[in-house]
Each structure stands twice: as C-alpha cells, then as structure tokens.
N, C-alpha and C positions, 0 to 999 in steps of 0.2 A: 804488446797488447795494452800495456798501461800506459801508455803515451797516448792511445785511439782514445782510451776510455776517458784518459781526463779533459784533453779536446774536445770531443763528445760531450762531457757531464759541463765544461766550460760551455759550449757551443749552444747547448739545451736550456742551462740557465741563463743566458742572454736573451734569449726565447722567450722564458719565462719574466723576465724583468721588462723588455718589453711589450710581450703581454698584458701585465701587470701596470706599466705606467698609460695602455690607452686605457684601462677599466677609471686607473684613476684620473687622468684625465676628462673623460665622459663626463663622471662626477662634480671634476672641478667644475668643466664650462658649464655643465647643462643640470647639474643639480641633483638630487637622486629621485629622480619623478616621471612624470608618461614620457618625455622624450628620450629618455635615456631608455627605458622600457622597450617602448617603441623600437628602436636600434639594438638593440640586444634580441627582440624579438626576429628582430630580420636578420640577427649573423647568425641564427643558431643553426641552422640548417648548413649555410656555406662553410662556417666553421665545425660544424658535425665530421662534414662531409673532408674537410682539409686533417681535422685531427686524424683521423682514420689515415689517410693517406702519410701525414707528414709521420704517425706512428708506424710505418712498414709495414703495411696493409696488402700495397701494391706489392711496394717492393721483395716483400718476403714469399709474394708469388712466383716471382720473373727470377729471383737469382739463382735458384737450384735448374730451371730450366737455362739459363746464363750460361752457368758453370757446366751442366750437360751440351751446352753446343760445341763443336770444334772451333776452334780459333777464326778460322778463316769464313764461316760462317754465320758470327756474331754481328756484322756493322751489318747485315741483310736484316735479322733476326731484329735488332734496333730498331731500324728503319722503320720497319713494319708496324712494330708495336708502338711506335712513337706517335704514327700516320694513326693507328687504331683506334688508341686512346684523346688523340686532337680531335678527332672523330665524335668520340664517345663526351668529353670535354664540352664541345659545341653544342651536341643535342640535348646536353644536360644544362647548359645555360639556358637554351630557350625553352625549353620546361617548367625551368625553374620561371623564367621571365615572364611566360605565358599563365602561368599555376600560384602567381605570387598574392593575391587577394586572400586564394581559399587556403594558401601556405600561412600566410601571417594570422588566419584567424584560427587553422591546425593548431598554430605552437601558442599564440597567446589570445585562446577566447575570452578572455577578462577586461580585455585592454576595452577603451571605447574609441566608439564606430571612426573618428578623427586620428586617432593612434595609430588601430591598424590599418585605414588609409597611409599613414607617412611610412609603417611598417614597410606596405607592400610596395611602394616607392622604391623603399631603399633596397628590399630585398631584390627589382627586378634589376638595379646597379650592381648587386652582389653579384648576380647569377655570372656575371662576366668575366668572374676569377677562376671559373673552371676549366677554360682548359691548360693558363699557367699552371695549376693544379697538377695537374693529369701527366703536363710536361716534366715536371719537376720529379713527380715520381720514377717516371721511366728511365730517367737519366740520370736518376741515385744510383740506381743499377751498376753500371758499369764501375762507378765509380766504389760504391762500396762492396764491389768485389776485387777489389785492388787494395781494401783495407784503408780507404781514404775517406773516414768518416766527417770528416769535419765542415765540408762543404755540402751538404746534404742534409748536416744538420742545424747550419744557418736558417735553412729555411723560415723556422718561424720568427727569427727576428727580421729577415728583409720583407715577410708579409706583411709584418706588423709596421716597421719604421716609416713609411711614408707616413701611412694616418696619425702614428703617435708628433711626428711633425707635424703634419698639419695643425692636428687639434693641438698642440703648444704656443703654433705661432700665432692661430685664429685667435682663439680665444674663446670668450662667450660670442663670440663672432660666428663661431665653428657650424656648420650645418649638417645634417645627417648624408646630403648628397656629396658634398666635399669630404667625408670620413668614409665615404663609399668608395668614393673614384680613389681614395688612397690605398683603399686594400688591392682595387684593380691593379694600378700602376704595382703596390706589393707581392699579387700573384707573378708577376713578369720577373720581378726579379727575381726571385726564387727558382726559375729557373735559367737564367742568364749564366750564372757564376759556373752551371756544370756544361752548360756547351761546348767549352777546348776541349773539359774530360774525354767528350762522346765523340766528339769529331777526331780527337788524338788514336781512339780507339774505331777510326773507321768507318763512322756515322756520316751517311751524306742522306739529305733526304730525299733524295731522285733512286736513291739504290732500292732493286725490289728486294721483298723475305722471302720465306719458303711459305707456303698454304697451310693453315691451320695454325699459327705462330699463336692465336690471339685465343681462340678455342684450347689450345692447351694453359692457358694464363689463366682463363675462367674457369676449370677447372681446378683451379690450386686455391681459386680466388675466394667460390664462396665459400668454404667453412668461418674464412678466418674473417669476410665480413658478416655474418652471422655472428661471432663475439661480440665484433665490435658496434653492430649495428644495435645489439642487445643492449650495450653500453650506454649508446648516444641513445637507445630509446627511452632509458631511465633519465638521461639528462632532459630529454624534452618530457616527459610528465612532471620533473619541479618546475621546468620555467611554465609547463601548463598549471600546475596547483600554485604556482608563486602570481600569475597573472589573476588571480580572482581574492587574492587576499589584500587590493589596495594600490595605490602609488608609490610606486618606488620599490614594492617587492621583488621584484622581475632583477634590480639592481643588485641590491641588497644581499640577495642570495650568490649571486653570482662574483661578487667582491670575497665575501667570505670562502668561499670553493678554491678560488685566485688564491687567498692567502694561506688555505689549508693543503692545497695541492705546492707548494715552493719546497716543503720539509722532506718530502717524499724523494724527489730528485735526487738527495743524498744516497737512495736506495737503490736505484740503478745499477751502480757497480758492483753493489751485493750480489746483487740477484744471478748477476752473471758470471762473475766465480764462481756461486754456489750452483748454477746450472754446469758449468763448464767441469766443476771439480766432480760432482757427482755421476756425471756420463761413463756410461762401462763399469760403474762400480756395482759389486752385489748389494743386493736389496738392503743388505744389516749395514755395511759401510754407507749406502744412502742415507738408511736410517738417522746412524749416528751423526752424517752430515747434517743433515735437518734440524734435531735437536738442536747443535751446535749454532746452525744460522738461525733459530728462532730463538735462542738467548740472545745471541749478538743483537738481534734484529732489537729484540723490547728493551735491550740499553740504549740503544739508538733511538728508538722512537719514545717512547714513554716519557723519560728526561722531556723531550721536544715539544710533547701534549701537553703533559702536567705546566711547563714553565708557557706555552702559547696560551692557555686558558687563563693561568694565573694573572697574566700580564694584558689579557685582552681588552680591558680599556681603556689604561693608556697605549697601547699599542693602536687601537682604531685613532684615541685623540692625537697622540705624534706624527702617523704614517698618512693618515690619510685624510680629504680634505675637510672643512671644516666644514661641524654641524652634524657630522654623523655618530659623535659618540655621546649624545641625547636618545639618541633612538638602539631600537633593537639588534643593529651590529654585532655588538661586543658577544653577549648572549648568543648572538647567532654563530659567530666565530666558534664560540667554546664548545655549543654543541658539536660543531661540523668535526671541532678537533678529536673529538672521544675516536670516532672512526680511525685514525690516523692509525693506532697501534693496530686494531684488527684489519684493516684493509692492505699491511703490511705481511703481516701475516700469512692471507692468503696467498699474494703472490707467490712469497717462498714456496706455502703448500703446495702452487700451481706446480712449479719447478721441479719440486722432488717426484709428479708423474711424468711430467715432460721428458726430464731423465732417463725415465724405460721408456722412450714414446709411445705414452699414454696422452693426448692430447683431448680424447673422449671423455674420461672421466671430471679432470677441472672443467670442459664447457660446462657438463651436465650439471655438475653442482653450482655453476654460478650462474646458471641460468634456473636455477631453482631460489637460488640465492637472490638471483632480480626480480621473480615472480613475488615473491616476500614484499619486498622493497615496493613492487607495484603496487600491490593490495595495500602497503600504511601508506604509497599516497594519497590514493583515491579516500583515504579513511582521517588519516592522522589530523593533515592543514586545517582542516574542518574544524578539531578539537583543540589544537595547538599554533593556530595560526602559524607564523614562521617555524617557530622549535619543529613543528610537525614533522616537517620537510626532513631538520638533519636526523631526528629519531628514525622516519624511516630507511633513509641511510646508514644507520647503525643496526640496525634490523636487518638487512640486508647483508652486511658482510658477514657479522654474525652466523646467520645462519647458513650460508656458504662456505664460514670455516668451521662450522658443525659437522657438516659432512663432507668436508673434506677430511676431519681429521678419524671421523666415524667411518671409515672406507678404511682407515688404517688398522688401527687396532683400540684397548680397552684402554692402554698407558697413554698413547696420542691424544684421546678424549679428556682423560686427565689432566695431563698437564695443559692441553688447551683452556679448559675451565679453570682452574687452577691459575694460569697467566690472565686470564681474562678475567678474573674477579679481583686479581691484585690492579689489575690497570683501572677497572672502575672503581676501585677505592681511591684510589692513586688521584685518578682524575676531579672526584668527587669531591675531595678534600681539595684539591686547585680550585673548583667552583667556590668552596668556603672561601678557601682566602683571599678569593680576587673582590669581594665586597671590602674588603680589610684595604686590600691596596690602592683601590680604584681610589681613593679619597686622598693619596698620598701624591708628592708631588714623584714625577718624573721620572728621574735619578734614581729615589728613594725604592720606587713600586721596581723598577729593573731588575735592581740589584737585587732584591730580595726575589723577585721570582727566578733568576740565575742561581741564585741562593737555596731556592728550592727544587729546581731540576739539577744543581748538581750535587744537593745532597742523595735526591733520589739516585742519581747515576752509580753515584759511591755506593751506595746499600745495592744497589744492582747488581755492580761488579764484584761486589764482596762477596755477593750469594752466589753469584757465576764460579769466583773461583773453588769455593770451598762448597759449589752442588755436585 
C-alpha cells in the first residue's frame, strides 16, 4: 500500500507542477490581463468537468460494480461502458460547441464583448477533449482495481504537457487556439497509456455488454456528482465575481488557488490511513483516531500557512513571472492561505462519518458550508475587491467545520474553536511580519520565515506530546 500511495502522491504532484507551469506560463507570454482571462474563462467548464472525472468521480462509480461482476463477464461490461461513455463524450462536445457564446458569458459576465468573443472561440476547441475524458476514466477502472494506481494518475500531467510545450516554445508568439488544440492532443493521451491495461484485461470494442450496464453507473453516479458539482459551482462564482472586479482578476485569483492548493497534496496519504485505520472501529476508538489525526494534521498544516503568508512576497517575486509582485498577488496568496489549516480539517472530519458509512451527513454540512461561501460572494468582492473572494472562502469551510464538529459532541466544538483561534493568531501574526520581510533581500526573508514555521512546528509538537 505504501508503494501505490507514494507513486500516486509522486504521480499527482507532477500533475500539479504541471498544472502549475501552464498557469505560469500564460502569464509569462500573455501577461496577467483580458487574454489571459479570456482563456481561463474558456477552460473552466472543460476543466470543471475533467477535475471531477480525473478525481474518481466516474471511477468510483464503475469499480464496486467491476469488482461485483464475474470474471468472465467484465471485458462485455467494459466494452459497453466504454462505447457509453464515447457516446455521452461526443454529445457533450457538441453542447459544449454549440452553447459556447452563452457558456463564456455564464462564467465570465465582466469580461468585454471582444473577450468573450475569443472566450467562446477557444471554448468551442475545448469541448473536443471530452470524450478523451470519458475514455480515460473508464479505463482507470480496470486498472485500479488491480491496485495499479500510477498510470491513471498521470493523467493530469499528460493533459497538461502538450499546451505547457507549446506555450514554452511559442512564446509570446503562443495563441489561445494553439493552447486549445494542445489540451485536445492532452485529452488523447491520457487515455492511450491505459489501453494494454484494458485490452490485457479483455477489452475489445466489437464485444457486446449485458443491458442495463450504463443505467446501473448512473445510479452510483449522481450523489457523488452532486458533491462535486457543488464544488466546481463555488469555483465558477469567483471566476464569476473575479470577472467584474477589472483586468487580470480572472488570473490573479486563479494563480493564487494553484499555489495554495500544492501544500494540501501532502494530505492525501493522511486522510487515507486515517480512513482505512478508523473502518470497523467503535465509535470512542474513531473518536480517539480523529483527535489524533487533527493534531497531526495542524502540525502539518499550520507550519505551512504561517511560513507561505510570511514569505508571500518574495515568494510571488522569485516564483513567478515578472511584474506581478507590484500588485495584489502576495496579499491575495495569504488570504487564500488562512483556509489551508481549516479546509484540512474538514476532510479529516469528512472521514471520521465515512468510517460508519455515513456519507449523508458531510455532503449535508458542506453543502451548507457552500451555501455560506455563496452568499459572501455575491456580497464580499463588492466590499473587498479581490480579498473578498478568499474571505469568502474561509467563511465557507469555517462553517462546514462548525457543524461538522457540532453533530459530534460539546468537547469536538471545543477544541475545534480552540484550534481555530490559535491558527488565526498564528496566521495573523505571519500577516505582520511579511511587511517586515517583504523589504529584505531573498535569502534573508526565506530563512526567516523557515525560521518561523518551524519554530511554530516545535511548540506544536511539544504541546502534542505533553496534551
């Protein structure tokens, strides 16, 4: 199991790094302004639509009915679903293709009338990655039900790598249609690499399935896109309230998310021993598991906030390209960071119901939790321009893991506030001193914010051992 997981956590963070170099390349060639907007506006939907999927969306539909079929009846069962879904793929490109005007001015009504013209351009070139998409998922299946996690979780680097090519070698040359046709060409591979899988396992596509193959998928299917649609629908109200707040917003926010979502990753393998330990245990051993992984969790994370805020504007001036640590970045960064420790949090929380399969309870609270988050967008940006945006974002998990921990008992409330007022001190006090560091050269501001997340780490662990 520890071998999957760190290939996996390897695998994901290549993902994420190339992720991360098209955001920054966009910026290099094209600036942080309407074009770059513009293109972000058009991936959010495709990219909605892929994170869902490439997060085990699909997949975690199809594998229990997988693992339910006989042996000799799975390359049928494939087949079908594969045929289904290129199906479903198709109709959804040209949806998308046809729908792209009223889609680019859905996600970014701010933009002007030339923007989202280029928007809806590029989005009706995007709509052409769905049925790679589609493909890719269905044919993780086989394979990580073989415990063969690593080619499945390539995905988002081979989506990603054509475009981050192209835009390296173009240059300011690069054009939004040529960073289109590279995610095309990216959806294909993505699913290329698991084709032996599926064919080793029997996959031919001439072969029929059994009736109903596809109708039992959709039934597994929607709860879990109802999570995650609730998700991506909080991502497109900031890139909707980030589109009326000016040039370059649209960007801006979505750089910051990039660099605040990298930290998290580390938490994966948490989460999953702590699900896996906890399963069949009684309620007071969950218990005590919980507590345990919510200390561990705020040594891990907290350090990571406090010293990312500290260091955020040399961190924007070294990392990323030039011109952007004049502007709102840095500040935007440190807000997004505050989230970091409580958005942690909840997962765990999520975990310890998942445990008893309780799967009802976390939607309900973080679907309460998004309703929050909804209401400070439509409110906050208005008052706080960008800051708005991550304030409602901390609003948001906040009170998600209010009632999560309010569903448990009078001591869980406790010590949730209790954690949570040390992290916004914690955090607050990194706001102070990054005006201190910001003025210092390089080196200098590093060391000392290392310096400061791991003195906190030490008082962390010292009150862990002797709490």
């Amino acid at each position: 199991m520890f071998g999957a997981t760190l290939w996996l956590t390897l695998a994901t963070l290549a993902g994420l790094a190339a992720g991360f170099a098209r955001e920054w390349l966009l910026v290099a060639d094209w600036g942080a302004g309407h074009r770059s907007d513009a293109f972000l506006v058009a991936m959010f939907l495709p990219e909605a639509l892929r994170a869902m999927l490439a997060g085990g969306v699909l997949s975690a539909a199809c594998l229990p009915l997988w693992q339910g079929r006989a042996e000799a009846d799975r390359p049928g069962w494939l087949a079908a679903l594969a045929r289904h879904w290129l199906w479903v793929g198709m109709a959804l490109a040209a949806a998308i293709s046809l729908l792209a005007p009223g889609l680019a001015q859905l996600v970014g009504p701010g933009l002007a009338t030339a923007d989202l013209a280029l928007a809806a351009e590029t989005l009706s070139l995007l709509s052409l990655i769905m049925p790679g998409l589609m493909l890719q998922a269905v044919f993780a299946v086989p394979a990580q039900a073989q415990g063969r996690f690593l080619l499945p979780g390539l995905g988002s680097l081979m989506f990603n790598l054509p475009a981050v090519v192209y835009l390296w070698l173009s240059g300011p040359a690069a054009t939004p249609r040529g960073a289109a046709w590279g995610f095309v060409l990216g959806s294909v591979l993505m699913a290329l690499p698991l084709l032996p899988s599926a064919w080793r396992e029997g996959w031919r596509p001439c072969l029929r399935g059994p009736s109903g193959a596809a109708r039992e998928v959709w039934r597994q299917l929607w709860p879990l896109l109802a999570s995650g649609g609730a998700s991506q629908g909080l991502a497109w109200l900031e890139r909707l309230a980030a589109s009326y707040l000016g040039e370059g917003a649209i960007t801006l926010v979505n750089l910051a998310r990039k660099l605040v979502n990298i930290p998290l990753i580390a938490l994966m393998s948490l989460n999953q021993v702590l699900l896996g330990r906890m399963s069949g245990q009684s309620r007071e051993d969950r218990r005590a598991l919980l507590d345990s992984g919510l200390s561990l969790c705020t040594v891990l994370t907290l350090p990571a906030a406090v010293g990312l805020i500290a260091i955020a504007p040399q961190l924007v001036r070294t990392v990323l390209p030039a011109g952007l640590a004049e502007g709102p970045l840095a500040g935007l960064l440190s807000a997004f960071a505050v989230a970091i420790v409580f958005g942690s949090w909840n997962a765990l929380l999520a975990r310890y119901y998942y445990a008893a399969a309780d799967t009802r309870t976390p939607l309900s609270c973080e679907l309460r939790g998004n309703l929050a988050q909804a209401a400070c967008l439509l409110t906050l940006p208005a008052l706080a321009q960008l800051y708005g945006i991550a304030l409602a974002g901390l609003v948001g998990v906040l009170t998600t893991g209010l009632l999560l921990t309010g569903l448990l008992d009078r001591a869980a409330r406790t010590a949730y506030l209790r954690l949570a007022g040390l992290s916004l001190l914690a955090c607050g006090a990194a706001m102070l001193a990054q005006g201190g560091l910001a003025g210092l050269s390089a080196p200098m501001a590093w060391s000392l914010a290392l310096l400061l997340g791991g003195g906190l780490l030490g008082a962390l662990l010292l009150q862990r051992r002797h709490g």
